[in-house]
Legacy VTK file of the C-alpha trace (Angstrom):
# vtk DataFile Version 3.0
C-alpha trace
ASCII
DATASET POLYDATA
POINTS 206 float
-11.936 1.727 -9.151
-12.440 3.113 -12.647
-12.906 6.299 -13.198
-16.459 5.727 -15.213
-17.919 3.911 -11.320
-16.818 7.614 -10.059
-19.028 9.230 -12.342
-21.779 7.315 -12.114
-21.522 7.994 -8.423
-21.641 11.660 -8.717
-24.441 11.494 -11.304
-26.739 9.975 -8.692
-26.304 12.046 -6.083
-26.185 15.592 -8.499
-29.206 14.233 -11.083
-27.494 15.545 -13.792
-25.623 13.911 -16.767
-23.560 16.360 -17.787
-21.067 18.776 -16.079
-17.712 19.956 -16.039
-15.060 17.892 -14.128
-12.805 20.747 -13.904
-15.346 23.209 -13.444
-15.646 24.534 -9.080
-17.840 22.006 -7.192
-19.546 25.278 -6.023
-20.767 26.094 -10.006
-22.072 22.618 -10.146
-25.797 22.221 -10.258
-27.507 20.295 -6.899
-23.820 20.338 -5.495
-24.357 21.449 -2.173
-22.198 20.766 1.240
-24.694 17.783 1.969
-24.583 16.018 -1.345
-20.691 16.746 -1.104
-20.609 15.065 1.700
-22.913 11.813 0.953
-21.035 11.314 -2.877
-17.174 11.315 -0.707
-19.186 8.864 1.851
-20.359 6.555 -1.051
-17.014 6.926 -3.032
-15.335 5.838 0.373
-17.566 2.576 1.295
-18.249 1.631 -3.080
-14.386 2.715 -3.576
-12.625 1.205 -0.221
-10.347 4.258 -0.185
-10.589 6.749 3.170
-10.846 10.762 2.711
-9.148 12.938 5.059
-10.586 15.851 6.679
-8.343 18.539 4.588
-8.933 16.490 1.404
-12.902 16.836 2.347
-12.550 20.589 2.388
-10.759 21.306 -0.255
-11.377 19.261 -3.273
-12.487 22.182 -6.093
-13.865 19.835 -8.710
-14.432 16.480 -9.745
-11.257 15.816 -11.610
-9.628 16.418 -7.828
-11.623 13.949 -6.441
-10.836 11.238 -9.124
-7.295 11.873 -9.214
-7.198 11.321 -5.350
-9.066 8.137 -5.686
-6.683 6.580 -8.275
-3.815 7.285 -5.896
-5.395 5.656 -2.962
-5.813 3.154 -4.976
-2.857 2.516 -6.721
-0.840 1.597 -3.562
-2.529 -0.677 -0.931
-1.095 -2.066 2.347
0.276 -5.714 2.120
2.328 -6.544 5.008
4.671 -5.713 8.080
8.179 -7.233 7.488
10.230 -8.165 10.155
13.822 -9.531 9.737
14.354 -12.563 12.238
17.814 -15.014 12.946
15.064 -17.837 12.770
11.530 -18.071 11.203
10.282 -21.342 13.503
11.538 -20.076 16.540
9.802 -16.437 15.709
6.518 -17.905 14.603
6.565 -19.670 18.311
6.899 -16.622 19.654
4.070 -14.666 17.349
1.642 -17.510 18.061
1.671 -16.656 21.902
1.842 -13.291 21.113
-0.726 -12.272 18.226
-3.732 -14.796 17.601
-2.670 -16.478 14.951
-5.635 -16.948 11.526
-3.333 -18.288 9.128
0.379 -18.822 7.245
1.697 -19.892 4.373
4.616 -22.170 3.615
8.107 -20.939 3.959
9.780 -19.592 0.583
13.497 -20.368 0.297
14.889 -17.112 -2.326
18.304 -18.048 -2.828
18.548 -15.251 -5.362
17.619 -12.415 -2.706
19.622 -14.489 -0.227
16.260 -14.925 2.285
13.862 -17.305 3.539
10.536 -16.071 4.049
6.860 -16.816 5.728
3.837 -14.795 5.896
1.726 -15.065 8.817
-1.858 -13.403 9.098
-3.428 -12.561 12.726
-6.859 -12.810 13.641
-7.465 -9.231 11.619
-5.736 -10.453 8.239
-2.766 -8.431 9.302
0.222 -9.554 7.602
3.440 -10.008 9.063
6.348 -11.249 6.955
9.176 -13.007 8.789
12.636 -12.777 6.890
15.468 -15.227 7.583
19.162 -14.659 6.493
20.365 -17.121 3.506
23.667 -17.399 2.648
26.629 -15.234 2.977
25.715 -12.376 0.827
22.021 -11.315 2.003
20.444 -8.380 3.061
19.230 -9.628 6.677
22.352 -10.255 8.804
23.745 -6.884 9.144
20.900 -5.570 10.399
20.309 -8.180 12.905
23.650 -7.795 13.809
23.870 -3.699 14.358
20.199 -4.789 16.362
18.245 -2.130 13.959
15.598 -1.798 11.503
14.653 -5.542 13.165
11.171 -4.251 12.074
12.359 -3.607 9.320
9.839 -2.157 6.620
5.934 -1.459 5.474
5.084 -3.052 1.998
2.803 -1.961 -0.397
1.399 -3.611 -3.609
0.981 -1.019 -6.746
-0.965 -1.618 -9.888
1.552 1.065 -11.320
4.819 -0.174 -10.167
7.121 2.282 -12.625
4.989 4.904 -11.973
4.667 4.179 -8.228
8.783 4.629 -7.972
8.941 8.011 -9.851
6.110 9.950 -7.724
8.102 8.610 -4.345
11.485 9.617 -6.170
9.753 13.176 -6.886
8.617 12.884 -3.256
12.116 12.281 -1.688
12.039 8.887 -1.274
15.202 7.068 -2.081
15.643 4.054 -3.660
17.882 1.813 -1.603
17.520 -1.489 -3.971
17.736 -2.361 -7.135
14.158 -3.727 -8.705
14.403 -7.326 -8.073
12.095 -10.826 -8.761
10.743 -12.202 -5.603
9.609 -15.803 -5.365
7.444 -14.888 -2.312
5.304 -13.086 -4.539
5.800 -14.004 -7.735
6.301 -10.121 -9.092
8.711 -7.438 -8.950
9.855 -5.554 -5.814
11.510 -2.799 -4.600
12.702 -0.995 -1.471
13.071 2.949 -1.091
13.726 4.959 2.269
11.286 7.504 3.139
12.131 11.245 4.265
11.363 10.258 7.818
13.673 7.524 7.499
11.570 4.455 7.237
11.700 1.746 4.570
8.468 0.628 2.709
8.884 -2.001 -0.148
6.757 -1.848 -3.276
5.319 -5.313 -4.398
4.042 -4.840 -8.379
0.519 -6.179 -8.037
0.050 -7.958 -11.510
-2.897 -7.287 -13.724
LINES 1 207
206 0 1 2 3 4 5 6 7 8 9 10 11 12 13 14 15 16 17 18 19 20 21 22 23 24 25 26 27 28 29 30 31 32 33 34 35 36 37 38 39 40 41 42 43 44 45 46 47 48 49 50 51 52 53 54 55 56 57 58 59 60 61 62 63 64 65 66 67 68 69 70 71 72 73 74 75 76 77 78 79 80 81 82 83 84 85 86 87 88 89 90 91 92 93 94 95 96 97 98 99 100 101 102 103 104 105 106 107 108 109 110 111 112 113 114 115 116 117 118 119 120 121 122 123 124 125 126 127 128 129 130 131 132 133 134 135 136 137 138 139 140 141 142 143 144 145 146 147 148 149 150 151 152 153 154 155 156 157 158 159 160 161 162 163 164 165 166 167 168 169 170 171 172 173 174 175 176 177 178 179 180 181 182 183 184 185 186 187 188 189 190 191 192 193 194 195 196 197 198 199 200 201 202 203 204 205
């Protein structure tokens, strides 16, 4: 969502052309706690990004607002990934568990040493199921040790560089190298996260 579709949000809702963004919501003209309100509801359901309750209360100005937008946007949930000893025997087992809606075909990466299928319940969930390839790939240990079997979150980012320094500068930890996946057809990468789960950053191409 561009930052010019934000605007012409606000403009509606204030009747006013011109203002400040940096200047207090509070010294902007027509900006009352209803109209706050209503422009964060339309910015939410034209934007498809969710506002918390402290964000609500506390943005100061428009530039706030904006800022928090582009972030939500930036990184967008993509799929579960699970890390399986055998992708047809696991889809069985998914299909009598979770309603299945569709899947695609399954992706041999010899490079990242995996084979790989993603499978979408009846709610466009996706699950990714992650067989071991080879010798030297990332999959067997853990189903070995019998952890991390669900194994990680993924997110696409339309900022992928800049996506891995704010979770660096947030103490995540990169736990991969940046690597091509045939899966996706774009560059990924896994960090751990502070409370010790792993999410995996998919570069959604422009």
């Amino acid at each position: 969502m561009s930052e010019k579709k934000i605007i012409e949000i606000i403009k509606k809702y204030i009747k006013s052309k011109k203002f400040d963004k940096k200047a207090s919501l509070s010294n902007i003209k027509n900006w009352d706690s209803l109209t706050h309100l209503n422009i964060l509801f339309s910015i939410e359901k034209i934007c498809k990004v969710k506002f918390n309750i402290n964000e609500i209360n506390n943005f100061k100005n428009i530039d706030e607002i904006i800022k928090s937008v582009k972030k939500k946007n930036n990184l967008i949930f993509n799929h579960i990934g699970i890390f399986v000893n055998n992708i047809k025997k696991s889809e069985k087992y998914l299909n009598n568990f979770i309603a299945k809606s569709k899947s695609n075909k399954l992706i041999l990466d010899k490079k990242l040493g995996i084979k790989a299928k993603l499978f979408f319940d009846e709610k466009n969930i996706c699950y990714e199921l992650v067989e071991p390839y080879g010798k030297n790939n990332p999959v067997s240990g853990y189903l070995k040790r019998g952890t991390n079997i669900l194994n990680h979150i993924a997110y696409t980012s339309k900022n992928f560089d800049k996506t891995m320094d704010e979770l660096k500068s947030n103490e995540f930890m990169q736990i991969s190298k940046i690597n091509y996946s045939k899966l996706f057809k774009s560059r990924i990468v896994f960090f751990i996260s502070p409370l010790n789960y792993i999410i995996e950053i998919i570069e959604l191409k422009k």
